[in-house]
N, C-alpha and C positions, 0 to 999 in steps of 0.2 A: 938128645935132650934127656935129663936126667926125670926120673919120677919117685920123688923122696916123699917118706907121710912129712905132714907139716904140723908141728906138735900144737901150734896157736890155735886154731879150731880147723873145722871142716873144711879142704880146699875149696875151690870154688867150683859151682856146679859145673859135672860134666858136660863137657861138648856133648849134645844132639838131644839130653835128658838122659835120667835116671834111671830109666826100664830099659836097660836094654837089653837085646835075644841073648842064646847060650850061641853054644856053637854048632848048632844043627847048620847043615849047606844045603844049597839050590842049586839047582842045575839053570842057571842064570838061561835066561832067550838072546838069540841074537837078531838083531835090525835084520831085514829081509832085504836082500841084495838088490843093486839099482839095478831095474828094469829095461832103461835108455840103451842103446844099441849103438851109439855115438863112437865114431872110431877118434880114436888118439893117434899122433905123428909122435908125442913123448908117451915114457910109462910114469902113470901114476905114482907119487911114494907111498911107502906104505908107511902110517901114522897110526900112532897110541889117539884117542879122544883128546888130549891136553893139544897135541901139536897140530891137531885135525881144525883145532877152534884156533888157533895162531893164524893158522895160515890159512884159514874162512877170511880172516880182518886184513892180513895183508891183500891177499886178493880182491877181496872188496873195493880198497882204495886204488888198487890198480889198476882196475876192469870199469870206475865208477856207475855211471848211468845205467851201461851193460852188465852191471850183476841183479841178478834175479835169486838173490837167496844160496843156500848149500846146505848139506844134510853131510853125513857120516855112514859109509857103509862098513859096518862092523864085521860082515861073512867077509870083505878083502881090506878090511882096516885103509880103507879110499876117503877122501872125500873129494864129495859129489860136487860140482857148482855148476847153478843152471847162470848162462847168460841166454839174454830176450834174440829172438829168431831176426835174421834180414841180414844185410850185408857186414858181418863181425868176423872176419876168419881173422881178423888183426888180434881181437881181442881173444879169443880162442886159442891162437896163437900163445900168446901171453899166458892165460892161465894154463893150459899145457903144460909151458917151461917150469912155471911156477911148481906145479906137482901136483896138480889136482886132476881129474879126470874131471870132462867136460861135457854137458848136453844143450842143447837146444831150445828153448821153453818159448812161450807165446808170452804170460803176463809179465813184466816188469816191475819191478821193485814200486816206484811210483803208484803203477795201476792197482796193485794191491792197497797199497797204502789209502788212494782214494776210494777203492770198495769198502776197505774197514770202516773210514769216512762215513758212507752212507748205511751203514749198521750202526755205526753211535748214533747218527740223529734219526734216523727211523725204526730199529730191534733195540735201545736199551729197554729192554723189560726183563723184569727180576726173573733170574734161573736161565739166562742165554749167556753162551761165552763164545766170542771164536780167535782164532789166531792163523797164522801163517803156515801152512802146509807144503815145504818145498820140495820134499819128495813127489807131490800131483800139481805143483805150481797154485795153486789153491787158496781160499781162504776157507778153513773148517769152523762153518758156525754147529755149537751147541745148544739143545734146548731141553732142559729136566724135567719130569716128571710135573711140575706147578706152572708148566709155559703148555696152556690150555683153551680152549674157546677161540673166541676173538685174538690172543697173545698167541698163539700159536699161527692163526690163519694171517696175523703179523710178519712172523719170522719169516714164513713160507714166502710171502707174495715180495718180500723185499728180497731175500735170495735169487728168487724166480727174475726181478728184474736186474739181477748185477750179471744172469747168465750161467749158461750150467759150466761153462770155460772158466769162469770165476771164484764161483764159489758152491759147496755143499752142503746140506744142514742134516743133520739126526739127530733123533732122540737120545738122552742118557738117562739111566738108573737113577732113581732119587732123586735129591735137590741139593743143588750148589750150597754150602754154608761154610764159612768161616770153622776152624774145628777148635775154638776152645772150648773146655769142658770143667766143672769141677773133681780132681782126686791128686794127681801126683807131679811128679817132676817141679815146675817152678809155681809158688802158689801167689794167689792174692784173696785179699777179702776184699769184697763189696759191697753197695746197699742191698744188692740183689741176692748176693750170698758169696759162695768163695768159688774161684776161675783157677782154672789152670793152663799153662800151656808147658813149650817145652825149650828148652835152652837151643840157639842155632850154633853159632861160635864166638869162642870168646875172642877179642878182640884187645887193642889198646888206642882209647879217646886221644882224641888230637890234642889234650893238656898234656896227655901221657899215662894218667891213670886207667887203670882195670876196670872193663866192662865186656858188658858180650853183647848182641844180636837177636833179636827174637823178631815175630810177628808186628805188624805197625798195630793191630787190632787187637792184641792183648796191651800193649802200650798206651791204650786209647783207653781198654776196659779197667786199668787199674795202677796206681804211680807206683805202690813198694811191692817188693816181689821176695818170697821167703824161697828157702830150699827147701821146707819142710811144711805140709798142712798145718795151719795154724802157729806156725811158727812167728819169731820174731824178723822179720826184713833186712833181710841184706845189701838188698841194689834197689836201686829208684830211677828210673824212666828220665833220660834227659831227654830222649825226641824221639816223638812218635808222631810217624805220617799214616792215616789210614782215614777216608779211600784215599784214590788216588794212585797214592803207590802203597805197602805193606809192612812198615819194618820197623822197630824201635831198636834205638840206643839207651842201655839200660848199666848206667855204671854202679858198680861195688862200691858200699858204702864206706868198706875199708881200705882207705888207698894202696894199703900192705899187702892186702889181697894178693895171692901169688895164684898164677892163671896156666894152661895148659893150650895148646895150640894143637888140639886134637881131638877125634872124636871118640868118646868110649864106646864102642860097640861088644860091651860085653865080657864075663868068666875073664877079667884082668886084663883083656886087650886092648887095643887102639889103634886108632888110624891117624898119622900125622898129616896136619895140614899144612901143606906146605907153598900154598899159592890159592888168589882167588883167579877165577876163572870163567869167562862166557859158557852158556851152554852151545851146545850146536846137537838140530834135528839128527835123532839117530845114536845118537852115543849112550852109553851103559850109565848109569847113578843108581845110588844109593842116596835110600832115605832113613832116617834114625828120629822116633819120636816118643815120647813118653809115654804113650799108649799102645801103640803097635811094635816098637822096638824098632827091629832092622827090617830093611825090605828093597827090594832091587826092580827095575822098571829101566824103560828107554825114555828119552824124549823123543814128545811128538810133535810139539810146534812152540813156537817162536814171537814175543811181541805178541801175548794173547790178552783181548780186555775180559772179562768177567763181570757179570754183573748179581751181584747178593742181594739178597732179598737185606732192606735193612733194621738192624738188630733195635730203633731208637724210631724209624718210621713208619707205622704200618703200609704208609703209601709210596717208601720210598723207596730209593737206590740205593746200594754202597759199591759204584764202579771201581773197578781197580784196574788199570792197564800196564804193559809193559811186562808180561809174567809169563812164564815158562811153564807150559804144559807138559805132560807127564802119565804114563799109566800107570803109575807105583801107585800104591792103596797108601791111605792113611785115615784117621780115623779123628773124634771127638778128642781133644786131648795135646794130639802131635802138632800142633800150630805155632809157626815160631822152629818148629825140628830142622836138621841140618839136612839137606841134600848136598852130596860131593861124589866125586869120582876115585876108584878106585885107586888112583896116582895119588892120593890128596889133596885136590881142588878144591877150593870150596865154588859150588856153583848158588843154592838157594835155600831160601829160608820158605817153608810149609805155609802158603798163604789159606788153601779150600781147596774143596772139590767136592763132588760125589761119589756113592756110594760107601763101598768099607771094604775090609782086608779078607772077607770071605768072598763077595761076589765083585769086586772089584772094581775099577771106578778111574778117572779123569781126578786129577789132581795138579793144580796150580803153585808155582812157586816164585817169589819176588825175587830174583836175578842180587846176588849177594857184591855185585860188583858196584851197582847202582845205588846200593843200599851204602856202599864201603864213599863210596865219591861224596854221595849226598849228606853223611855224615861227620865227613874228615875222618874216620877211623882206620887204624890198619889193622891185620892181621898177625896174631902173633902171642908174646908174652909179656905180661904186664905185673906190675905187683915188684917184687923183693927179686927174681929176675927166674926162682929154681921153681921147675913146674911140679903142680902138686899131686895128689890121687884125686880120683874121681867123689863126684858124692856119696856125702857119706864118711866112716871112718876106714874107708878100706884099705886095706895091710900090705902091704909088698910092691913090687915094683911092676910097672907093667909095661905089656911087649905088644910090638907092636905086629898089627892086625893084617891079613890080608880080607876085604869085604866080604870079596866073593865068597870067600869058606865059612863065613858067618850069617850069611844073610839068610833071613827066617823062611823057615815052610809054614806058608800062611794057615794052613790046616790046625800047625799048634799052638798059635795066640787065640788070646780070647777075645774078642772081640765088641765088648762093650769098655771095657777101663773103669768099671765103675769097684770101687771100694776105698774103703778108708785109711790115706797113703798117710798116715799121722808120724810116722817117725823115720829114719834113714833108709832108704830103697838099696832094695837089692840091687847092683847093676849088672846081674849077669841073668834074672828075672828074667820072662819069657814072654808074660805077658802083660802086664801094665797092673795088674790087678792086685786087689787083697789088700789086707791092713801090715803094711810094711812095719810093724811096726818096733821089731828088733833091728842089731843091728849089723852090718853089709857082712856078707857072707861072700868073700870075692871067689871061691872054689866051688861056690850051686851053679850048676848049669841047666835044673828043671824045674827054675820058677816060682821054686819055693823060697818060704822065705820065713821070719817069725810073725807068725800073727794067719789071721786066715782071709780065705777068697780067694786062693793062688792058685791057677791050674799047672799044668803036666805040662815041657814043653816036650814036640817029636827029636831023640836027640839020631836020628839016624843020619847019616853021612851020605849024600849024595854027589856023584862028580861034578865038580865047578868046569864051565867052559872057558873059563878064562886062569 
């Protein structure tokens, strides 16, 4: 795909937002290898994350009743599929052939299903989430820092009765929120004042015109959405679901708009997307948002509800289910940012969570495939047909990324995103911050930028494990 400046105005905002890291690396973690002792008659294959989730779906349908979930083991690139224990050597059989490595498990797809059941109508209280753990056959309930007194001895006594084979609960850091924020990446104004969040991917609407993907909840908080603080509006909100599920359809005002089908991660790079994609427990992603920039995490469960304190109730809920949990950090800001896999998948758009990118935190994400159905959109290139530069006026052509070698040492972001993002963002910026307010400098790789409140990023080089 070609990446030519587009002399009409600004291309259209970068895939994942505006801030993104230099090229400092992480020594990425790898999923902890499965535990189960379960002997095999076939050998597992060994699979990339993209073919590990393929063939989660076909086995699925092929083991029906008898699947209990599957995970991703990243130390032997396996995955994992529990079927439920008792007379199945047929269907073990079966997934064997198939290529997966097999175990034994007690709960049942079903049985889980009904325990999360008895958590919606007796733990919805604000700052609880749980989801699907098929690594311990589980349901992992959540409960933050504001799930206290009475709401807490809540949580507890309804866990307590679904059985400790069922399900388990702990405390997390902080509290659950939604992360828009006011400063950078895509803006709006409102009565309340100006929001921000972050671009997911760009996409093309089922008339065929250019748009992209964001949060269902900044789609809720505001209809026109600028590239620039203060600026004049570019795209407008055609559908936004929040609660419930998380995601707006947000098209470009200019049908011409010419779009990129990839994510800028940074100092003139990119990641191409080239397929959306389920998540599956255990597999490697990357998160990109306009506040924290790059950041790498596994997934940790599956089909998680969440429940937020709400922004318009002081008594109320804003449930969201069906969403993909996560340890990647993200912060005030990155809502609406891209999660994908190093192959270029796109997996999910930045719903919440807790904590931040210094002490780290549970982070939820709205599954980008459900978001692609429910909207009629596809993935891809939109507009006059040639992909453009990133936001911004930035110069030259850009190459394409590998994650892992870019992905942020959380040490050198800064970690609030607060200052005044008034004019074109640096997208090779480090940390979200300062008054961007000259213009893109695609060669800075520490953060700086014209205007001030920009810190230092770490640009040391660490080996990628992948």
């Amino acid at each position: 795909m070609s990446h030519k400046r587009i002399p009409k105005r600004k291309a259209a905002i970068a895939v994942g937002g505006v801030a993104a890291l230099g090229a400092a690396a992480i020594l990425l973690p790898n999923a902890n290898a499965s535990q189960d002792n379960s002997a095999s008659a076939a050998t597992p294959k060994t699979l990339k994350a993209a073919g590990a989730s393929d063939l989660s779906s076909q086995i699925a349908g092929l083991l029906g009743d008898a699947f209990a979930g599957s995970y991703y083991d990243s130390a032997t690139q396996q995955l994992v599929v529990n079927v439920i224990s008792g007379d199945n050597n047929n269907v073990v059989v079966q997934a064997e052939k198939a290529g997966a490595k097999v175990r034994q498990v007690q709960n049942s797809t079903a049985e889980l299903t009904a325990a999360a059941q008895v958590l919606k109508t007796k733990a919805t209280i604000p700052g609880t989430a749980w989801s699907v753990d098929p690594k311990t056959n589980k349901i992992q309930v959540l409960a933050d820092s504001s799930v206290t007194g009475a709401k807490w001895d809540t949580v507890l006594s309804t866990v307590k009765s679904l059985g400790t084979s069922m399900a388990t609960v702990k405390k997390t850091a902080g509290s659950f929120k939604t992360l828009v924020s006011g400063g950078d990446a895509i803006f709006a104004q409102t009565a309340q004042g100006g929001v921000r969040c972050s671009l997911g991917f760009n996409v093309t609407a089922s008339d065929g015109t250019p748009a992209f993907l964001t949060a269902g909840h900044c789609g809720v908080a505001a209809k026109q959405w600028s590239d620039s603080q203060n600026g004049q509006p570019i795209a407008t909100v055609d559908q936004a679901t929040f609660p419930g599920n998380d995601f707006s359809l947000v098209k470009y005002d200019d049908p011409a708009t010419q779009t990129t089908s990839d994510v800028n991660v940074g100092n003139g790079q990119t990641v191409q997307i080239t397929q959306a994609e389920d998540a599956t427990v255990g597999t490697q992603v990357f998160r990109m948002g306009s506040t924290t920039g790059l950041h790498n995490g596994t997934v940790t469960g599956l089909d998680a509800t969440v429940n937020f304190q709400s922004e318009t109730d002081p008594n109320g809920v804003d449930t969201v289910n069906g969403l993909i949990q996560t340890d990647v950090c993200a912060e005030a800001g990155d809502s609406g940012g891209s999660l994908f896999t190093q192959d270029g998948g796109a997996v999910g758009l930045t719903s919440g969570g807790s904590g931040d990118c210094t002490s780290g935190g549970e982070t939820f994400f709205q599954p980008v495939t459900a978001a692609l159905t429910a909207t009629g959109a596809t993935l891809g290139d939109a507009g006059a047909g040639a992909a453009g530069a990133g936001a911004g006026a930035g110069a030259g052509d850009t190459a394409t990324a590998d994650p892992s070698a870019t992905a942020a040492d959380p040490s050198a972001t800064a970690t609030d995103g607060t200052g005044d993002q008034s004019g074109a963002a640096d997208p090779s910026a480090t940390d979200g911050t300062g008054a961007q307010s000259g213009a893109v400098d695609p060669s800075a790789t520490d953060g700086t930028g014209a205007g001030t409140g920009t810190g230092t990023g770490d640009g040391s080089a660490l080996t990628s494990s992948h």
